[in-house]
C-alpha positions as CSV (number, residue, x, y, z in Angstrom):
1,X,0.0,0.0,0.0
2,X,0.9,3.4,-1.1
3,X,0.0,5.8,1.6
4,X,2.6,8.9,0.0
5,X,0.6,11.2,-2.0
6,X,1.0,11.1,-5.8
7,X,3.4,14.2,-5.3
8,X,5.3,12.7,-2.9
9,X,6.5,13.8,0.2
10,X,7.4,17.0,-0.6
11,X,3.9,17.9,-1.9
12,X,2.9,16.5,1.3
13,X,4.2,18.7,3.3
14,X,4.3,22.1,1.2
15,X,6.8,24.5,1.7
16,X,7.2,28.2,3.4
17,X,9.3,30.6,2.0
18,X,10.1,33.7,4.2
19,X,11.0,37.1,2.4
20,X,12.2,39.4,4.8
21,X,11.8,43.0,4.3
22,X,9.1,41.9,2.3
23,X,5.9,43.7,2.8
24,X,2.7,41.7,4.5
25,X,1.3,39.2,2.9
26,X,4.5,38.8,0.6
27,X,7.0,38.1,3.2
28,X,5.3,34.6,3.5
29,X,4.5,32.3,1.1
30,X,3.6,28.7,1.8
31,X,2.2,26.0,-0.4
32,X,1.5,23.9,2.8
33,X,-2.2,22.5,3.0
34,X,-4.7,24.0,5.2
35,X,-5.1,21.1,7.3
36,X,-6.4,22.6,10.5
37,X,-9.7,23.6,8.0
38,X,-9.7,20.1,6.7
39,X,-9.8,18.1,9.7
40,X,-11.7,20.8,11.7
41,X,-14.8,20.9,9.7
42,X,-17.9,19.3,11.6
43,X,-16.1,19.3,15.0
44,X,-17.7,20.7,17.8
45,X,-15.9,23.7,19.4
46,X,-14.6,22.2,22.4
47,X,-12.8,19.7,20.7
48,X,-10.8,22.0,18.4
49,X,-7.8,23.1,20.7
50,X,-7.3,19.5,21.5
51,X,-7.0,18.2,17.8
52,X,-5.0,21.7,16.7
53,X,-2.4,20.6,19.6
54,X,-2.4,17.1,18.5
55,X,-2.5,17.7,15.0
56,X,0.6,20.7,14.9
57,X,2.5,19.0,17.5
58,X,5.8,21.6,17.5
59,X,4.7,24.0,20.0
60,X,1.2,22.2,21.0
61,X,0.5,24.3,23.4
62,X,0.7,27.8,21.3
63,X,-2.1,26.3,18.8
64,X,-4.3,24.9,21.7
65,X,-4.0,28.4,23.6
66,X,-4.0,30.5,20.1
67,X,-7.5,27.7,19.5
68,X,-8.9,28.6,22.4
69,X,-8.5,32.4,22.0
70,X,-10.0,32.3,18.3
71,X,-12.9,30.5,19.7
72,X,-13.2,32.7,22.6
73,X,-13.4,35.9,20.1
74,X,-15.7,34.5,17.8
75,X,-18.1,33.2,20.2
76,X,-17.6,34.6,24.0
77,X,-18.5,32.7,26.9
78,X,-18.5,29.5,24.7
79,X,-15.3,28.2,26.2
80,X,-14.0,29.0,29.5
81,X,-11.3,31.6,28.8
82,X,-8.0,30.5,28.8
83,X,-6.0,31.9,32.1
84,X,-2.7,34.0,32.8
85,X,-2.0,33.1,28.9
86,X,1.4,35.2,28.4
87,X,2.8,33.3,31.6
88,X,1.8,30.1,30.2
89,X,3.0,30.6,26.9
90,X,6.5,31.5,28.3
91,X,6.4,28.6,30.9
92,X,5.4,25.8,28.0
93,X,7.2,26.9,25.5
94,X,10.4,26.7,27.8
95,X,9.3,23.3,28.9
96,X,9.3,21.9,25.0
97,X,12.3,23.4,24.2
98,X,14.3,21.6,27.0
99,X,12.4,18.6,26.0
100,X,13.1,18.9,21.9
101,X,16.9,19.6,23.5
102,X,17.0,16.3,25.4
103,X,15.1,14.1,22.7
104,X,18.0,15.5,20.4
């Protein structure tokens, strides 16, 4: 069985290219897939930070929180609001960073 798509890897994953200096949007092009649309669609609410953490699993914790604050925004009182959010960032982000350091 053949599970690489008929582009291979490569078209898989897409690509980003970064242009700095470049004014906004040009400074960022990607030809990745919009995957969090894909697999979102249909899910209730609540579920979405949990399968944007498990599905962009570098910095899991940004896209739950950064989930969780769209949500919040689009529909308040929906989903408790995430608390003390810049500490949290700081403090996770730290935490996967020593971990991504000692898996290497």
């Amino acid at each position: 069985m053949n599970l690489v798509a008929p582009g291979g890897l490569a078209h898989l994953a897409g690509a980003l290219r970064f242009t700095p200096g470049a004014p906004p949007p040009h400074s960022l092009q990607s030809t990745r897939q919009d995957w969090a649309a894909r697999m979102g669609h249909g899910v209730p609410p609540a579920r979405l930070p949990g399968l944007m953490a498990s599905l962009f699993n570098l910095c899991s914790h940004a896209h739950r929180l950064c989930c969780q604050l769209a949500i919040g925004a689009a529909a308040p009182g929906l989903l408790p609001p995430p608390q003390a959010v810049a500490e949290r960032l700081r403090r996770e982000t730290a935490a996967e960073h020593l971990r991504r350091i000692g898996l290497d």
